[in-house]
GUMIKOL-579133 format. One record per atom (N, C-alpha, C, CB): residue number from 1; residue in one letter; x, y negated, z negated. Coordinates in steps of 0.1 Angstrom, whole numbers, padded with zeros to 4 digits. Glycine has a CB too. Example, Ala and Ser with C-alpha at 12.3 -4.5 7.8 and 13.67 -1.06 7.14 Angstrom:
     i   aa      px      py      pz
     1    a    0132    0057   -0078
     1    a    0123    0045   -0078
     1    a    0132    0033   -0078
     1    a    0113    0045   -0090
     2    s    0128    0022   -0071
     2    s    0137    0011   -0071
     2    s    0129    0000   -0079
     2    s    0141    0006   -0057
END
This chain:
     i   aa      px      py      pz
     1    x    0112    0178    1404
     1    x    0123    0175    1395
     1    x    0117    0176    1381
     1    x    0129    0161    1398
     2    x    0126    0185    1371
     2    x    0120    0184    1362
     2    x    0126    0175    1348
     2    x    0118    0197    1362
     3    x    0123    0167    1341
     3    x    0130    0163    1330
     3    x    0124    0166    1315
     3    x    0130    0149    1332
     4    x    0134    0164    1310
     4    x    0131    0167    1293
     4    x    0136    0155    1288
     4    x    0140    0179    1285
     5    x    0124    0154    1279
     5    x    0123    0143    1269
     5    x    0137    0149    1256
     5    x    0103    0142    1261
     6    x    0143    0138    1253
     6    x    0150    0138    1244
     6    x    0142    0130    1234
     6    x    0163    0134    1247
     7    x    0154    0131    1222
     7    x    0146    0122    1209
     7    x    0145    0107    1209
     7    x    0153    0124    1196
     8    x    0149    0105    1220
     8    x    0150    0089    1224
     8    x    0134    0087    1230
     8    x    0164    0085    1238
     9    x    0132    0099    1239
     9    x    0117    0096    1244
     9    x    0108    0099    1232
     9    x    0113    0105    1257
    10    x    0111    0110    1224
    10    x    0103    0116    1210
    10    x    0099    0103    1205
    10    x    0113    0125    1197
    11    x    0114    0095    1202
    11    x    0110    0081    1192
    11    x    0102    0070    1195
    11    x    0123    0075    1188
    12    x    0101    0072    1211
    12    x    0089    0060    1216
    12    x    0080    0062    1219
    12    x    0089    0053    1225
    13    x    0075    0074    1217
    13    x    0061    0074    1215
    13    x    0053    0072    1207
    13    x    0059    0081    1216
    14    x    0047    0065    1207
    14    x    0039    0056    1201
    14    x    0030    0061    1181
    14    x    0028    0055    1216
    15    x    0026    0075    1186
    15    x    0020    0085    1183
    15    x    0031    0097    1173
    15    x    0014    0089    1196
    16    x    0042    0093    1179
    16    x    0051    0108    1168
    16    x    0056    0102    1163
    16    x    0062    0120    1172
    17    x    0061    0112    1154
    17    x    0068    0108    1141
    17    x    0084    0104    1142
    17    x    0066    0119    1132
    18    x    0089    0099    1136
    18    x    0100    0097    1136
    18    x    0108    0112    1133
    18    x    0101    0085    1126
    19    x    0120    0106    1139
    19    x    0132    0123    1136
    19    x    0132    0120    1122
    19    x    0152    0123    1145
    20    x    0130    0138    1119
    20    x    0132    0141    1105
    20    x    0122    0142    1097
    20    x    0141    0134    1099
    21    x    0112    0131    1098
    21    x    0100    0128    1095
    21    x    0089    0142    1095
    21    x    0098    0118    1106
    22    x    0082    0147    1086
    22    x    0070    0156    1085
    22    x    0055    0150    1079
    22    x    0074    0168    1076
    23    x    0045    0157    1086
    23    x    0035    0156    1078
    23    x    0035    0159    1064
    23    x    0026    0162    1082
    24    x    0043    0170    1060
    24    x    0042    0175    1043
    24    x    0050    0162    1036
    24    x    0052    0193    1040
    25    x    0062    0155    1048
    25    x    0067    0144    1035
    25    x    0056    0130    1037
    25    x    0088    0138    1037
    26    x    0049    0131    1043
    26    x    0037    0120    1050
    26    x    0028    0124    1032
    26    x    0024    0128    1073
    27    x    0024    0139    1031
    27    x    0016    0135    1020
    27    x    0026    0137    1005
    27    x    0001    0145    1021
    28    x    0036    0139    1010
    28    x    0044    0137    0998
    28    x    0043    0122    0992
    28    x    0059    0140    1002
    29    x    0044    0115    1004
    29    x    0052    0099    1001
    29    x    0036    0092    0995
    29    x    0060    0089    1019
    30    x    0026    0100    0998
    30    x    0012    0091    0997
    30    x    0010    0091    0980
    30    x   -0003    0098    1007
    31    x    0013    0106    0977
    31    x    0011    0112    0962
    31    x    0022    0102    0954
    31    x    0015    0130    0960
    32    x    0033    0101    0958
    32    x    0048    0092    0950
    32    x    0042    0080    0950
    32    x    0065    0091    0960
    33    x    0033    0076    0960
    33    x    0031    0059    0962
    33    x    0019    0055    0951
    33    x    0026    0055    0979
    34    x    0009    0068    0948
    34    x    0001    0065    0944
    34    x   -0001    0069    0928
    34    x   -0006    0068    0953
    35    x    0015    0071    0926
    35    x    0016    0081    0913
    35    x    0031    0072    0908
    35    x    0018    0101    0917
    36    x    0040    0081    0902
    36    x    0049    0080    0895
    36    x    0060    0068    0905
    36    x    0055    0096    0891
    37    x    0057    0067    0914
    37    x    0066    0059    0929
    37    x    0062    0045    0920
    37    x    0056    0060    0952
    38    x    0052    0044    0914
    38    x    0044    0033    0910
    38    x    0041    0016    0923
    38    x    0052    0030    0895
    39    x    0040    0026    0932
    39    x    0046    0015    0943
    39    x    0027    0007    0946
    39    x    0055    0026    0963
    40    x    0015    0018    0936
    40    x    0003    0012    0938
    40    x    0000   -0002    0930
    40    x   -0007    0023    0932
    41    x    0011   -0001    0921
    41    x    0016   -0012    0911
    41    x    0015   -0023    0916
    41    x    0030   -0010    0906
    42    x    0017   -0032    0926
    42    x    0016   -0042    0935
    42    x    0014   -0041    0946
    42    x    0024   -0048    0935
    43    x    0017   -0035    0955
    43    x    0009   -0030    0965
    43    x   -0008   -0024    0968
    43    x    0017   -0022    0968
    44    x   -0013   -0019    0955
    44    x   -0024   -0017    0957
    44    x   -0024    0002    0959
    44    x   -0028   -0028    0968
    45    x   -0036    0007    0953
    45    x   -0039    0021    0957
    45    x   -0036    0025    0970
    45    x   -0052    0023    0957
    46    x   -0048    0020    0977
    46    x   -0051    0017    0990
    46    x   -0037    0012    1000
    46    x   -0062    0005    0989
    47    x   -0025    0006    0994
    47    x   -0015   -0003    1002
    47    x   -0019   -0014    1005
    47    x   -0010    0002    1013
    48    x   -0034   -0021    0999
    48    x   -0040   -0037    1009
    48    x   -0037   -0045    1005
    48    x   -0054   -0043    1012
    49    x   -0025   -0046    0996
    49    x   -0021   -0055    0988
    49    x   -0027   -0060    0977
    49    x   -0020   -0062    0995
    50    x   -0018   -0066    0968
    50    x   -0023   -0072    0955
    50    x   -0010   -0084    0950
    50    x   -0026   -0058    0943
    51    x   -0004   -0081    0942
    51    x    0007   -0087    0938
    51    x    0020   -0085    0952
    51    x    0011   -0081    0923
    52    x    0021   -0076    0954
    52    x    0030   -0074    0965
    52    x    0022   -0074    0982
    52    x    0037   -0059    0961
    53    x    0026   -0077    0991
    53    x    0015   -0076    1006
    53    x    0010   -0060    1011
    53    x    0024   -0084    1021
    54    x    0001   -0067    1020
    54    x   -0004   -0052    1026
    54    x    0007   -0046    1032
    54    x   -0016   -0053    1038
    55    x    0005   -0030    1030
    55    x    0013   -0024    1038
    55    x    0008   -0014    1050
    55    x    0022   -0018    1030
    56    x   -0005   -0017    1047
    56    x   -0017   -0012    1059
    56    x   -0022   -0015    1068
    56    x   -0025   -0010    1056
    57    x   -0008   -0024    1072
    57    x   -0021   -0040    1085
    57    x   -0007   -0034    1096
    57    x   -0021   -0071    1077
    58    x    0005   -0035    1093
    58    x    0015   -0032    1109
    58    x    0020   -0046    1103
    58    x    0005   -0031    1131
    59    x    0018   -0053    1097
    59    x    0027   -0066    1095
    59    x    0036   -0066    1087
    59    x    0022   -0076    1091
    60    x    0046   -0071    1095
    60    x    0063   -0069    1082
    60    x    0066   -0082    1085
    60    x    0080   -0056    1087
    61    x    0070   -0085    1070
    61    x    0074   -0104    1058
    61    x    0092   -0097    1065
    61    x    0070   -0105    1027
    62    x    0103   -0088    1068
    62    x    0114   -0086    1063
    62    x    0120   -0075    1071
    62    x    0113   -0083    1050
    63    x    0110   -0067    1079
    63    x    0120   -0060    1092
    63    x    0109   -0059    1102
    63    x    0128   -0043    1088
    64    x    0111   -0046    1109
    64    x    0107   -0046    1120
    64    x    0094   -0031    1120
    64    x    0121   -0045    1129
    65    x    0095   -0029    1107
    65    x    0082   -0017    1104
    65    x    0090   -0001    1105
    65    x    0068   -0018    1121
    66    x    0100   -0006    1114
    66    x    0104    0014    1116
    66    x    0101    0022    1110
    66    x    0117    0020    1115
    67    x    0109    0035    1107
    67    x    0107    0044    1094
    67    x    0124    0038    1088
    67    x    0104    0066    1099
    68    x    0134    0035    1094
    68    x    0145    0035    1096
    68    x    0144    0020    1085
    68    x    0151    0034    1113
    69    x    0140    0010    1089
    69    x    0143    0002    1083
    69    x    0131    0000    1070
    69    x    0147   -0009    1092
    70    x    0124    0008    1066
    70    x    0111    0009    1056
    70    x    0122    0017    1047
    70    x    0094    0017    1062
    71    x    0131    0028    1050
    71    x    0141    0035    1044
    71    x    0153    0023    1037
    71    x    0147    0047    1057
    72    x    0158    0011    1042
    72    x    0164    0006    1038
    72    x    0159   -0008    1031
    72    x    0172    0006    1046
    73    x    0148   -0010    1028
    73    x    0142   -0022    1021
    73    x    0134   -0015    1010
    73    x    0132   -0032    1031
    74    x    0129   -0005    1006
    74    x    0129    0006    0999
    74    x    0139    0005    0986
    74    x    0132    0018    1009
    75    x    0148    0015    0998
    75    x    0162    0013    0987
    75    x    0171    0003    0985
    75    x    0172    0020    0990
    76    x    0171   -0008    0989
    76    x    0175   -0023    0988
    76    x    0167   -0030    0978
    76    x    0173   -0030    1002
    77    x    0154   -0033    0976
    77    x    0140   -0040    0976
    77    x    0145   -0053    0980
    77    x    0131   -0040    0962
    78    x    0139   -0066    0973
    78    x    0138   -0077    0978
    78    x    0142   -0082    0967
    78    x    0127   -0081    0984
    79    x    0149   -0093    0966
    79    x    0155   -0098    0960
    79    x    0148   -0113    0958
    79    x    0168   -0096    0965
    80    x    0142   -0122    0947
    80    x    0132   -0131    0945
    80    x    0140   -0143    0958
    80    x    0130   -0137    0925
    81    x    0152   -0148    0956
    81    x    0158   -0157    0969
    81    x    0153   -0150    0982
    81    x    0176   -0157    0971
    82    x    0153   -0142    0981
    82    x    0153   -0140    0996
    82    x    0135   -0131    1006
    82    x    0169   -0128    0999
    83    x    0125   -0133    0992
    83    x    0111   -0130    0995
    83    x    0106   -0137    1003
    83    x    0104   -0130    0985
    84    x    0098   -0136    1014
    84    x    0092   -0145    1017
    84    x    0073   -0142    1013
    84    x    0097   -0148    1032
    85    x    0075   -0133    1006
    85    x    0059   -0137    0998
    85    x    0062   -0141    0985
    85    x    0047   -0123    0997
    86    x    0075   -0148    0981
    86    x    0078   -0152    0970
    86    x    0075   -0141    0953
    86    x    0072   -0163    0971
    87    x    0075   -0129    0959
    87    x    0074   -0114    0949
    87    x    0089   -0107    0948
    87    x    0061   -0100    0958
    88    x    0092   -0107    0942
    88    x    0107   -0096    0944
    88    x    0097   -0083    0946
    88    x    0121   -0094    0928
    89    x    0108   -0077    0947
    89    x    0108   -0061    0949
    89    x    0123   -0053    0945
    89    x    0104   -0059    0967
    90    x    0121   -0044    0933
    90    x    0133   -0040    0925
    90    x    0137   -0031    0937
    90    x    0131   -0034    0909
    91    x    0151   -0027    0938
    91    x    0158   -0012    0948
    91    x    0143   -0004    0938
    91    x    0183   -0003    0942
    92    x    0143    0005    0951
    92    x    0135    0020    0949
    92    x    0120    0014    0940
    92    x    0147    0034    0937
    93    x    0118   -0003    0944
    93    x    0101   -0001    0932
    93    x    0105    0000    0921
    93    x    0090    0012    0934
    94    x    0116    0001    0915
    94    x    0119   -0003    0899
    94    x    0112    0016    0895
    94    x    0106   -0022    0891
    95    x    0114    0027    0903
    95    x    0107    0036    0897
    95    x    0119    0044    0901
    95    x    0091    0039    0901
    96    x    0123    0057    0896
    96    x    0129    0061    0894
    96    x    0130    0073    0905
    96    x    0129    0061    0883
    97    x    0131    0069    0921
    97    x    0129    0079    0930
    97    x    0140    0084    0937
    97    x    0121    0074    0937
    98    x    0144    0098    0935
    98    x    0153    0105    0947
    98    x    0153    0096    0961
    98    x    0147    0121    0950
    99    x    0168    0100    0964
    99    x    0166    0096    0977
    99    x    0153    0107    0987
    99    x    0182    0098    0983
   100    x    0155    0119    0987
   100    x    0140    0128    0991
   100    x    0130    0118    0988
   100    x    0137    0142    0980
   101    x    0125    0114    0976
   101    x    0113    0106    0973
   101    x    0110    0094    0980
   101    x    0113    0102    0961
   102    x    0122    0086    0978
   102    x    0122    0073    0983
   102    x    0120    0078    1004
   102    x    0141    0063    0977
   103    x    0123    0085    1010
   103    x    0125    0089    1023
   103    x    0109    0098    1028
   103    x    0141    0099    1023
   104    x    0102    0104    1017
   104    x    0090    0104    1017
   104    x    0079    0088    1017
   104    x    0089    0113    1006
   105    x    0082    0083    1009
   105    x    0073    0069    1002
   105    x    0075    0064    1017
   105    x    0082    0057    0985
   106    x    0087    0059    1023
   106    x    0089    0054    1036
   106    x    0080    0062    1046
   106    x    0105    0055    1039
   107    x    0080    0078    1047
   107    x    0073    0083    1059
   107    x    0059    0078    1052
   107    x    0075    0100    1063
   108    x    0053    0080    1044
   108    x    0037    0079    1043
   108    x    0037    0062    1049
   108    x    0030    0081    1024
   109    x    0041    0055    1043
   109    x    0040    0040    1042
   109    x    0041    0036    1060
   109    x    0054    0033    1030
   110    x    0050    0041    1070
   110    x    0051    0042    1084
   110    x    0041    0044    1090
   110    x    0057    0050    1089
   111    x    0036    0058    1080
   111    x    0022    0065    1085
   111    x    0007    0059    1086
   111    x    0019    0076    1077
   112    x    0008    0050    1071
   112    x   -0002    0044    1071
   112    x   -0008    0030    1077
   112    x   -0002    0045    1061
   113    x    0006    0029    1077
   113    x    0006    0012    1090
   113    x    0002    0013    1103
   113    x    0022    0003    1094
   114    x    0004    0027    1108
   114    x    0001    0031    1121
   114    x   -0014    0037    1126
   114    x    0012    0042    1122
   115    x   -0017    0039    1110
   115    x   -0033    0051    1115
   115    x   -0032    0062    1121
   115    x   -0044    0047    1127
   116    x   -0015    0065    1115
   116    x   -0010    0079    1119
   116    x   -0018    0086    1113
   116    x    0004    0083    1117
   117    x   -0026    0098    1116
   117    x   -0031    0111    1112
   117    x   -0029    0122    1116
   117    x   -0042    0112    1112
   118    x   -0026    0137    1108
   118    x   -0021    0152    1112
   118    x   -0025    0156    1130
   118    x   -0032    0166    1100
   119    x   -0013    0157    1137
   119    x   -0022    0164    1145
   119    x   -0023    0150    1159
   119    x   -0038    0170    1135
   120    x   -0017    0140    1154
   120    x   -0016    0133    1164
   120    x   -0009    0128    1177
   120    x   -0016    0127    1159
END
């Protein structure tokens, strides 16, 4: 018997990328994060935190890590009431990012919590 994986099985694997998701926006989102995204601004170069937490450990203060919900706290941010590392976080990082941008920044940031690398 033969079966095919749909995107439901795509999405649980452990190892792939989310639907829609590319490596080219993986190093898109790393360049935005570490550049004009200004998201290195409190989060750190690296993502290991500084003023804002790590985003390189798999630990989420506010969802569940997805790419899905990193896309909606992104564009939401955090609001000082409702932080629990007591940091706000402006919609879009207070930087001035396309939805494209902001939807890159989310794939790198997935990527890098994971030890996702090309080819994985």
């Amino acid at each position: 018997m033969l079966l095919l994986a749909g995107p439901a099985a795509a999405q649980s694997a452990p190892d792939s990328l989310p639907p829609g998701v590319t490596a080219a926006m993986i190093a898109a989102g790393k360049s935005l994060f570490t550049g004009r995204g200004l998201c290195f601004a409190c989060h750190g170069a690296e993502a290991r935190g500084g003023i804002g937490p790590s985003l390189a450990d798999g630990k989420w203060m506010h969802h569940d890590g997805s790419y899905e919900a990193l896309v909606r706290q992104i564009t939401a941010g955090i609001p000082l009431e409702n932080s629990k590392s007591g940091q706000l976080m402006p919609p879009r990082g207070g930087a001035a990012l396309s939805d494209a941008d902001l939807a890159a920044v989310a794939a790198y940031v997935w990527a890098l919590a994971r030890g996702w690398k090309p080819g994985s």
